[in-house]
VEXVEX-203497 format. One record per residue: residue in one letter; chain; residue number from 1; z, x, y of N, C-alpha, C in turn. Coordinates in pm, whole numbers. Layout:
A A NUM Z X Y Z X Y Z X Y .
...
END
This chain:
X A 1 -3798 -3110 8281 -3759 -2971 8280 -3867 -2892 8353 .
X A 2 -3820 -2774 8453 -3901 -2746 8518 -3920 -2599 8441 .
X A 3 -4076 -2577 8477 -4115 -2448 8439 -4071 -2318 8508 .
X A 4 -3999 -2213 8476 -3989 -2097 8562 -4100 -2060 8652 .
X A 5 -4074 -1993 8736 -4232 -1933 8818 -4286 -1817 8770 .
X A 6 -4400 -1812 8759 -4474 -1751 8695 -4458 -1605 8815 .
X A 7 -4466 -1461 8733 -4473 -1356 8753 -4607 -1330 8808 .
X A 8 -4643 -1247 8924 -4805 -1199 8972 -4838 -1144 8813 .
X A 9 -4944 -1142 8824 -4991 -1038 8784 -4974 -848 8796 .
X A 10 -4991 -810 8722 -4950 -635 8779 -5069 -610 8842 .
X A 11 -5049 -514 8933 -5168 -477 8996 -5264 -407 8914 .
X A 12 -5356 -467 8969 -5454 -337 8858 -5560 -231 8951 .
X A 13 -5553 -142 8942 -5581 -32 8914 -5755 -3 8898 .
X A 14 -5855 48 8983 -5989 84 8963 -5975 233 8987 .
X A 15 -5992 338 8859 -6018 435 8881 -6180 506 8807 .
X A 16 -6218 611 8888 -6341 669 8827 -6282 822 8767 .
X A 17 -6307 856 8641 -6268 950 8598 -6416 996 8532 .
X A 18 -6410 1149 8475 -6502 1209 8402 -6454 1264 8229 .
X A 19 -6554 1226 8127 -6470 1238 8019 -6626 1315 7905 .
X A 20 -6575 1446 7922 -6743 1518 7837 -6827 1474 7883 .
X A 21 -6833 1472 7990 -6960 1517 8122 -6978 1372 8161 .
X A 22 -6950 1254 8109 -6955 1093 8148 -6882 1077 8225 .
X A 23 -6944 1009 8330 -6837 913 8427 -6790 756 8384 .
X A 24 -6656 744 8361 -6661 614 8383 -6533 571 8478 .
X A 25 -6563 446 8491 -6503 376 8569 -6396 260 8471 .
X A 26 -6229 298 8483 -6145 192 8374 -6061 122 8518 .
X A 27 -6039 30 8465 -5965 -61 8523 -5808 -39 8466 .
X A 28 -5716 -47 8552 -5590 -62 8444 -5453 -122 8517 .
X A 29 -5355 -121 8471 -5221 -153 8530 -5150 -92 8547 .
X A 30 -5141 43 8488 -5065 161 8530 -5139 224 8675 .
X A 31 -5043 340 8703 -5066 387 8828 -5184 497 8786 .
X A 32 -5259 519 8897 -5402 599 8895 -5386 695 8871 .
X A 33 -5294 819 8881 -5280 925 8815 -5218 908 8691 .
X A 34 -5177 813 8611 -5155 815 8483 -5319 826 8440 .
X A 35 -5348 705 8464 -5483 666 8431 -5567 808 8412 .
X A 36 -5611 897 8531 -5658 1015 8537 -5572 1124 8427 .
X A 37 -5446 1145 8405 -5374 1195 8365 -5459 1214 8177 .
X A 38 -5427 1043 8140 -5504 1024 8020 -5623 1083 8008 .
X A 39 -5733 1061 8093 -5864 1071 8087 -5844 1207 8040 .
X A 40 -5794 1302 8131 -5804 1457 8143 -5783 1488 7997 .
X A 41 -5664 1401 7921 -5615 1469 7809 -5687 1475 7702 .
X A 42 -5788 1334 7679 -5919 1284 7596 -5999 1399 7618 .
X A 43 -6034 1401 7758 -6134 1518 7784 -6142 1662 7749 .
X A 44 -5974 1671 7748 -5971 1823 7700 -6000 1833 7551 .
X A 45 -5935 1720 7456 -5931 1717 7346 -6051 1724 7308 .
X A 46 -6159 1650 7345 -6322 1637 7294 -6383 1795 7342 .
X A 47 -6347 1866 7428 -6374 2007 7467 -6341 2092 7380 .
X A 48 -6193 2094 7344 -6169 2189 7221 -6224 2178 7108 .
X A 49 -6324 2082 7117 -6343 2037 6979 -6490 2151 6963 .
X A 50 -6491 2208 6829 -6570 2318 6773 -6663 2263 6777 .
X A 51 -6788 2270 6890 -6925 2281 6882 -6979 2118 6953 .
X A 52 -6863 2083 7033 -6824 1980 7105 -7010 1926 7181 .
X A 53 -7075 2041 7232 -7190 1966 7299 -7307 1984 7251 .
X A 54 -7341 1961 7089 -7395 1919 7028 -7337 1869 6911 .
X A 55 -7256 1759 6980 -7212 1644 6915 -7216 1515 6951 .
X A 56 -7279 1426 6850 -7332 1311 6928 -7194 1249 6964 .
X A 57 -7209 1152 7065 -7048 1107 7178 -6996 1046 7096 .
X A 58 -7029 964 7022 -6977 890 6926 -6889 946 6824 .
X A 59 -6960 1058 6761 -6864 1143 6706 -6767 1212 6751 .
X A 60 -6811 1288 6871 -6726 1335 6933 -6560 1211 6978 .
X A 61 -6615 1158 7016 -6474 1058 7052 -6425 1007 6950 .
X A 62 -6510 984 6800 -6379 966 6667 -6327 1081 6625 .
X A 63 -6381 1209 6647 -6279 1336 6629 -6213 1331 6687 .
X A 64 -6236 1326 6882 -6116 1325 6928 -6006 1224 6917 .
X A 65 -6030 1131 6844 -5928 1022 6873 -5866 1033 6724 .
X A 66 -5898 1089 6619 -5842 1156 6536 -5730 1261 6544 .
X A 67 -5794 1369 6624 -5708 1422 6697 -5562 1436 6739 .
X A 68 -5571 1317 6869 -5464 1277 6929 -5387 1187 6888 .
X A 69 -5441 1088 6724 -5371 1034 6694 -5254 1094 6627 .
X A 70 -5320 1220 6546 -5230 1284 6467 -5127 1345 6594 .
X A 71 -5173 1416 6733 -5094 1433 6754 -4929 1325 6799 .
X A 72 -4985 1205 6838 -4912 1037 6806 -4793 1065 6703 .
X A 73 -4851 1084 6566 -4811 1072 6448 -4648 1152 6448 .
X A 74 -4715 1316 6472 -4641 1434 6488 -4544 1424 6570 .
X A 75 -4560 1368 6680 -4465 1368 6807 -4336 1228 6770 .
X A 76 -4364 1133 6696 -4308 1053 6638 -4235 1064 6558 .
X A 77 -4296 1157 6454 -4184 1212 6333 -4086 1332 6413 .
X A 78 -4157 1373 6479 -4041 1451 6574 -3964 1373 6658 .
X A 79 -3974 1270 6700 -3832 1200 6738 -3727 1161 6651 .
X A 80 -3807 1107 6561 -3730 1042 6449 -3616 1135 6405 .
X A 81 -3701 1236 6326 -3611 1409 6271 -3515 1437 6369 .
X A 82 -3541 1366 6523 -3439 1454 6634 -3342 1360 6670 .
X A 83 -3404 1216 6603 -3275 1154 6672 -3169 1092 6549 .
X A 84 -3278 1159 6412 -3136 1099 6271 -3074 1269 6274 .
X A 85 -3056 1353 6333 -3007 1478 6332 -2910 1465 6504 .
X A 86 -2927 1409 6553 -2845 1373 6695 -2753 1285 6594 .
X A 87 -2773 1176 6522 -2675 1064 6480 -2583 1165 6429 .
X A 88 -2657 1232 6332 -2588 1286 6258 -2430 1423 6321 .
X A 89 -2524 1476 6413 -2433 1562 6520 -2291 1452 6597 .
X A 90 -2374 1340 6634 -2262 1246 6699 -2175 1211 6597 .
X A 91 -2176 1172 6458 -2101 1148 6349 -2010 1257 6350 .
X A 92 -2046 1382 6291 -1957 1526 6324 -1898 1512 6394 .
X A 93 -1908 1507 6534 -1838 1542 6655 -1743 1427 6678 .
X A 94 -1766 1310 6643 -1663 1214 6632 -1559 1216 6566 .
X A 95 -1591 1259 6409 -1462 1319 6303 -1420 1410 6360 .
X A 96 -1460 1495 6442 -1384 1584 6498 -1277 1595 6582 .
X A 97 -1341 1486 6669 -1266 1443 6796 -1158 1358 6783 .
X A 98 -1165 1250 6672 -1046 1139 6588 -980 1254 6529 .
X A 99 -988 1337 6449 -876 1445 6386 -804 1538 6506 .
X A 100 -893 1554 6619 -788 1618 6695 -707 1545 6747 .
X A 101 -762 1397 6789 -627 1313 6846 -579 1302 6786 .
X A 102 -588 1264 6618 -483 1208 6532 -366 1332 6567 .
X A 103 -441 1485 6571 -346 1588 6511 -250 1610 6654 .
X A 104 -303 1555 6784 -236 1570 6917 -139 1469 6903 .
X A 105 -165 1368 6877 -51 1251 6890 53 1246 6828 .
X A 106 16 1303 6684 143 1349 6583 233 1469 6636 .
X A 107 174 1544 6736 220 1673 6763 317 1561 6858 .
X A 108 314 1489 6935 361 1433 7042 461 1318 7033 .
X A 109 459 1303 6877 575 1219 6851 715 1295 6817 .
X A 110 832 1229 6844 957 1310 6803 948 1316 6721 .
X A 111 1026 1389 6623 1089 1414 6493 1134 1316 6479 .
X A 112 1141 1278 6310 1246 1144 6276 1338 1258 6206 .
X A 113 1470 1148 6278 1568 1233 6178 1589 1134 6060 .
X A 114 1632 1244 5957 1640 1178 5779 1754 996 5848 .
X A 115 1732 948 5757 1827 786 5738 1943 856 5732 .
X A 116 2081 776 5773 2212 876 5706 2213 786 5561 .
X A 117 2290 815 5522 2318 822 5342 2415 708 5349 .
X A 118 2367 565 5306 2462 492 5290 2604 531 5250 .
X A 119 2700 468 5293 2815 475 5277 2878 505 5117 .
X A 120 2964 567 5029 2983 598 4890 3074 489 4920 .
X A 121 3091 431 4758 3133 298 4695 3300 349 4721 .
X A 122 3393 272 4752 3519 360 4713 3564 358 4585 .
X A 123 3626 482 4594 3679 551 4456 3821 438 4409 .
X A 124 3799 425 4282 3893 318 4272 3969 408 4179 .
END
């Protein structure tokens, strides 16, 4: 049995970014403006942070990564809330949509006329 062929590798990625006044240099597999994209967002986060440059880095980057986890957290329960409230809208709108066909199709059938009345027994 032969083995499939193996996939390259993804390209990877050398970017230099700045993060609370540090340069570093990450390697990655996504594209370089993601990469930068991230950095910026860490960076801003450790900036807003109250009293940010006299804070040793260490701390500073478990606040910030505190931070952004919660914001993780938040943005998650907000899908969730948005997409059992979508089910829930698609459920609605489905009963809705089955009762109007039911109520179109019935509109669209003929009338039945009554059975006639079996025949009376003769009168003896």
């Amino acid at each position: 049995m032969s083995r499939p062929p193996r996939r390259p590798p993804p390209a990877r990625h050398t970017v230099a970014v700045e993060i609370a006044g540090e340069k570093h240099v990450l390697r990655s597999d996504v594209p370089p403006e993601y990469t930068r994209s991230v950095a910026a967002h860490v960076d801003a986060t450790i900036r807003a942070l109250p009293g940010f440059q006299t804070l040793e880095p260490f701390r500073a980057a478990t606040l910030a990564a505190l931070s952004i986890t919660d914001e993780l957290l938040r943005a998650r329960d907000e899908i969730r809330r948005l997409r059992e409230e979508a089910d829930r809208r698609t459920g609605e709108l489905s009963a809705v949509l089955e009762a109007a066909d039911a109520a179109s199709s019935a509109a669209r059938r003929p009338a039945r006329r009554p059975a006639p009345a079996p025949p009376s027994p003769p009168a003896d």
